[in-house]
C-alpha positions in Angstrom: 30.4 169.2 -45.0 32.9 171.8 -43.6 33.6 172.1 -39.7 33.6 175.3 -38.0 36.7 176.9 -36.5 36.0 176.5 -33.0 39.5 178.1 -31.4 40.1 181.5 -32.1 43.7 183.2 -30.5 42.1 186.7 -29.8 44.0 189.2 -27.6 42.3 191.9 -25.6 42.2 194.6 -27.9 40.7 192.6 -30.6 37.8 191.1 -27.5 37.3 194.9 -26.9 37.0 195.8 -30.0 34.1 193.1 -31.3 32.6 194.0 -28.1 32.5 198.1 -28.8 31.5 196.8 -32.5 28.2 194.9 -31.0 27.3 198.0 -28.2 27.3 200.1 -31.2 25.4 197.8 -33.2 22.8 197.6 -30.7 22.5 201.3 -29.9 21.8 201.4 -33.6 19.4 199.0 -33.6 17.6 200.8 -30.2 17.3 204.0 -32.2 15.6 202.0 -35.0 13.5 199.8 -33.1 12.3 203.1 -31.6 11.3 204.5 -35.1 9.4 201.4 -35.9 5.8 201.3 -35.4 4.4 199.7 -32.5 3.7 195.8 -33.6 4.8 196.1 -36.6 7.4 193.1 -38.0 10.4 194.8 -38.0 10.2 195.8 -35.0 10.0 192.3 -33.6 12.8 191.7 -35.9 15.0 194.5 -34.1 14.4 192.8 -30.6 15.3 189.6 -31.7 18.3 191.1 -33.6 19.2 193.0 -29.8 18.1 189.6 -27.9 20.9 188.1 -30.0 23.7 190.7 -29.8 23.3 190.9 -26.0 23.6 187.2 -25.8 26.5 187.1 -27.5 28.4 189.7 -25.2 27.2 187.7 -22.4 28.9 184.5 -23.7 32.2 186.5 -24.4 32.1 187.9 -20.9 31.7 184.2 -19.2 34.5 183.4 -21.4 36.8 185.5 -20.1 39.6 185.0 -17.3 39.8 187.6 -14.7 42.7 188.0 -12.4 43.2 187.5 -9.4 46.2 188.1 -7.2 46.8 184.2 -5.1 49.4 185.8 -2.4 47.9 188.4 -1.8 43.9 190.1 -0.1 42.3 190.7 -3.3 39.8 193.5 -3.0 37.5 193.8 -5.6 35.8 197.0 -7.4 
């Protein structure tokens, strides 16, 4: 059975751009959800399809390495 690449060489612009792909996605997915019916399937299938996306982002922002200046204050904001 085939092993998943677990190591992938992304720079910033390519993070920023999956990220802007999955806000979009979601936004699209909010407008739909809120054209669903109330209790309907699908629409329990949009959240859990949202749930998922959002998780994602969160995992690629813990992922990610902020700077920090080590000589210097470092004031945040």
């Amino acid at each position: 059975m085939p092993k998943y690449n677990r190591q992938f060489d992304l720079n910033q612009d390519e993070l920023s751009l999956i990220e802007t792909a999955l806000r979009e996605r979601s936004a699209r997915l909010v407008d739909a959800k809120a054209v669903a019916e109330h209790g309907n399937v699908s629409q329990a299938h949009i959240e859990d399809t949202i749930r998922a996306g959002e998780e994602l982002l969160g995992r690629l922002h813990n992922q990610k390495v902020f700077y920090r200046p080590k000589k210097q204050v470092y004031i945040g904001g």
